[in-house]
N, C-alpha and C positions, 0 to 999 in steps of 0.2 A: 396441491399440497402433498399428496401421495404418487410418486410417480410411476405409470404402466403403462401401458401400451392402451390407447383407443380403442383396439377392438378386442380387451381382454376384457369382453362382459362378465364373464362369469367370477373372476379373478375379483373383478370391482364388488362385484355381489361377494364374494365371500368377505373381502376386506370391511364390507359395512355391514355384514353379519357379526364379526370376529370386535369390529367397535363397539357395538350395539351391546353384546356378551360381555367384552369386558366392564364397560359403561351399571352392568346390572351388577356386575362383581363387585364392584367399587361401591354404590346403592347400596349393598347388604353390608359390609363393612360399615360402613355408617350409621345404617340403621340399627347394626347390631351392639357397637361401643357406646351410640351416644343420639339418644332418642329422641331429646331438646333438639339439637342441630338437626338431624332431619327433618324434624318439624319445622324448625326457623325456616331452611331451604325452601319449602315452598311459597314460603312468602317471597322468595325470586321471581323473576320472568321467565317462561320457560326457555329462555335464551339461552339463562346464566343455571339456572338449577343443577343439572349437570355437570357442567365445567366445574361448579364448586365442589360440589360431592366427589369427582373425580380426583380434587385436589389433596381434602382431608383424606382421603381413603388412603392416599400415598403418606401422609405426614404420619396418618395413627397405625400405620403398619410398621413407621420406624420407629414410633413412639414406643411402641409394642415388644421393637427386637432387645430396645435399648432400658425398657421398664422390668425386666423379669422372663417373658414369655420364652426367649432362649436358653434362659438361665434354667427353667424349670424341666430342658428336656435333656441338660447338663453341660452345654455346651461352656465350654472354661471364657473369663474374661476377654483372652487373645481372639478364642472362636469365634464373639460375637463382634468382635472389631472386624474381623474379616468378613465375616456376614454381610456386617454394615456397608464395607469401601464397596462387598462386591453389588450391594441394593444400590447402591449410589452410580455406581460404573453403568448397570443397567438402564439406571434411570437416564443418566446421559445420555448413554448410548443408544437410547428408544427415543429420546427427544429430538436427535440427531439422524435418525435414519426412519422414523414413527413406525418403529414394532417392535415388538418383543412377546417372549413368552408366557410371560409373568403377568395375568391379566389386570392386577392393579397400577403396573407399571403403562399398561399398553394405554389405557385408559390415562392416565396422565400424562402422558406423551400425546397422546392425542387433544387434549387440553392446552398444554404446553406450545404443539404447534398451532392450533387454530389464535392462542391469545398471544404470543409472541413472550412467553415467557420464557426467560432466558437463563443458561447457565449461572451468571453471575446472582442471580437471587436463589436457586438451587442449593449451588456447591455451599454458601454460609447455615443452610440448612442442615445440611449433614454435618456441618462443622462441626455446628451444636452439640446435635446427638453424639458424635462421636467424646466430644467431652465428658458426657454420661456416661463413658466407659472405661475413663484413663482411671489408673488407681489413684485416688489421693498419698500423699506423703503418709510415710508410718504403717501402708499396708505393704506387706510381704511384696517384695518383686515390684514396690513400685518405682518411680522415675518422678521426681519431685518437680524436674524441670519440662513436666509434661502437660501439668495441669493448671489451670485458670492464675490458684492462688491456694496458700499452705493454711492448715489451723492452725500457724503456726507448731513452737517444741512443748507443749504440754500434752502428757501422757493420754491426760483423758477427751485429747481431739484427734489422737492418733488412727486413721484411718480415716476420717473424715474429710470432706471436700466443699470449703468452704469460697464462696464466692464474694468477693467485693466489689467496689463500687464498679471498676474496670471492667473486672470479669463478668460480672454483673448483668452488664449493659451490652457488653459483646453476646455472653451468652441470649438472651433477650431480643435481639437484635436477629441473632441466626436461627432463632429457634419459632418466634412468634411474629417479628414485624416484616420480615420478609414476606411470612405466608400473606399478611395482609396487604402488602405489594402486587401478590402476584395475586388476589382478590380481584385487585381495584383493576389491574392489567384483563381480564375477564368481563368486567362490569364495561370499560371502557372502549373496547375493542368495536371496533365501526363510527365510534364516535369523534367529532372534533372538539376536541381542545383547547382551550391557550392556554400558555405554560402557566400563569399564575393560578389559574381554577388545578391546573392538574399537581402545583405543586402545592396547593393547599389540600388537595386530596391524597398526596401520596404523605403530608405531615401527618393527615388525620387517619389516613392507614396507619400507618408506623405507631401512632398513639393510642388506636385502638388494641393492637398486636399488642403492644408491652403492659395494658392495662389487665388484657383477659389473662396477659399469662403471668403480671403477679397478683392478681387474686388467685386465681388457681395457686401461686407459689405460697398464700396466707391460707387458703383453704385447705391442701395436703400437705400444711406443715411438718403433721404426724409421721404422715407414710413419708414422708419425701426423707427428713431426719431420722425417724428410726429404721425404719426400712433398708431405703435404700443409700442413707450416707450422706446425702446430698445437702447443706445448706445454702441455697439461692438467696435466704436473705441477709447474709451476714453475719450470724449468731451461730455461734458454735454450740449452744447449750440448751436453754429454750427460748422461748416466745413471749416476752415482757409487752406488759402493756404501752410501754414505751417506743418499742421495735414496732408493731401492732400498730399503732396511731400515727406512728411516719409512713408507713406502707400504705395504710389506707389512704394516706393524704394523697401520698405518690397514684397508686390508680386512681384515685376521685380528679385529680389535677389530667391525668392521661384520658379518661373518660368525657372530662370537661373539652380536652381540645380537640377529640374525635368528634363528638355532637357538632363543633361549630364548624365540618366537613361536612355532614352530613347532608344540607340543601342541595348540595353540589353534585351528589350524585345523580347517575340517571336514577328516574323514576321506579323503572324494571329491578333494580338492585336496592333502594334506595331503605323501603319499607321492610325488607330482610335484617339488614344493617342496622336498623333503628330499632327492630325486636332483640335482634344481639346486643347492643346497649345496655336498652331496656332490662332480660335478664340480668345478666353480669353489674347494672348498676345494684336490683334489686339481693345480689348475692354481695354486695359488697357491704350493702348496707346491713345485712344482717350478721356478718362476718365482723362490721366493729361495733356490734351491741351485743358480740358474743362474749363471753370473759377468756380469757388465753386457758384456762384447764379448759376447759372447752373441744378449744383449737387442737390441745393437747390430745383430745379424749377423742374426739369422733369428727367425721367431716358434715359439714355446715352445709345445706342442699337449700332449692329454691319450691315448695310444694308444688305439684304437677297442676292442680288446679290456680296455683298462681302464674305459672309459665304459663298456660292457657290465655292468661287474662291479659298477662302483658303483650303474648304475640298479637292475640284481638285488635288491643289498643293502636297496636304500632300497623295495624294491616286499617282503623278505621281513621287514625291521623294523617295516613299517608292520603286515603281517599277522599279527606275532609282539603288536606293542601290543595289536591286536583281542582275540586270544584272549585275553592276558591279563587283560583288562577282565571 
């Protein structure tokens, strides 16, 4: 996978020092944003536990450049596009040769080569992010013919960056279902196949992927809209309960077709997956018995002693399917 010379022992030792290090860097990234998913993770196989965490670590570092974190150390719009092509360039270019200096990149590349995950689910990745950065129409210096779709000509949408059905599903697509592509590409890897089991798993990736990221899109309706400009669901304005009950339906219907993937996974991955569900259904469900001032007001979480309860569940259902079998 790595190529050297056979008798460059020491060379090989450092090279599985320098994974290893990166490997912890990625680990603390994860552990440090988002403490639910590191938990879920080890409901993985210790196969896969890594390779995933390697993966988020690269997603929420872009998530990162592209949410404010650049922005706050002043770096102008243009700075953080260039940032990004150059995080991207890197990342390729470490998948393509498995090194780099940048230890959350090296660690992904390292991922990357071991699961055969590939450019083309990549590049729609940064796509994404990269649309989080173009100006919407009606802000100063922007490029109308840059971005997803317009608030249309009313004053009080001007600088705003509203997303439709199109743009939507594109964005969606590049931002969350590829990642659960290159999940299932990890989960799968040694394993055989036929293409109907694997094209049912890769429908019920892609369903899973677009379900977590628009609950996520109902839960930081707030920040997403006043913040930082952004409407992923359509509404320029706010969050009617009308808008609210389509959306929900929309994940509950994406979450409906992920589960019925689920058997199909290996076992090692299988019981991770179904804790991820599991949350994310329990966060949806509370997200539409919330009222939209709500949504408005503060962001809607899942209590730690209940994420507890559900990884439990999903870590004693999976043990209960074993025996049964």
């Amino acid at each position: 996978m790595y190529p050297h010379s056979a008798s460059d022992y020491f060379a090989r030792r450092a090279l599985v020092n320098y994974i290893h290090t990166a490997q912890r860097a990625a680990s603390e990234v994860i552990r440090s944003y988002s403490t639910s998913f590191f938990a879920a993770t080890h409901l993985l196989g210790r196969r896969n536990r890594q390779h995933v965490r390697n993966l988020y670590a690269l997603v929420r570092v872009a998530d990162e450049l592209v949410d404010g974190v650049s922005a706050a150390v002043g770096l102008t719009r243009d700075a953080q596009l260039v940032a990004l092509n150059q995080f991207e360039t890197a990342t390729l270019t470490a998948m393509r040769t498995g090194y780099s200096t940048d230890l959350v990149i090296q660690a992904f590349a390292h991922t990357a080569r071991t699961a055969n995950i590939s450019a083309d689910l990549v590049s729609p990745f940064f796509a994404a992010m990269r649309t989080d950065l173009l100006e919407a129409p009606g802000h100063p210096g922007s490029d109308a013919d840059r971005v997803p779709t317009a608030g249309g000509g009313d004053p009080a949408t001007a600088g705003v960056r509203t997303y439709d059905g199109a743009a939507h599903a594109q964005y969606v697509y590049g931002s969350a279902e590829v990642v659960g592509l290159m999940c299932l590409r990890i989960f799968l890897r040694g394993h055989a196949v036929d293409a109907e089991d694997r094209s049912q798993m890769e429908t019920g990736a892609r369903q899973l992927g677009a379900a977590l990221q628009n609950i996520n899109f109902l839960r930081d309706f707030s920040e997403d809209t006043a913040r930082l400009g952004r409407h992923y669901l359509g509404t320029v304005s706010e969050l009617t309960p009308d808008i609210k009950a389509r959306w929900v339906a929309v994940a509950q219907e994406q979450l409906d077709d992920a589960q019925a993937a689920l058997p199909l996974l290996p076992s090692d991955a299988r019981r991770a997956v179904c804790g991820v569900h599991g949350l994310f259904s329990e966060l949806l469900a509370r997200i539409a018995a919330a009222e939209c001032e709500e949504l408005h007001r503060r962001r809607i979480r899942v209590p730690d002693s209940r994420k507890a309860r559900i990884l439990g569940q999903a870590l004693l259902s999976d043990r209960d399917r074993k025996r049964a079998k």
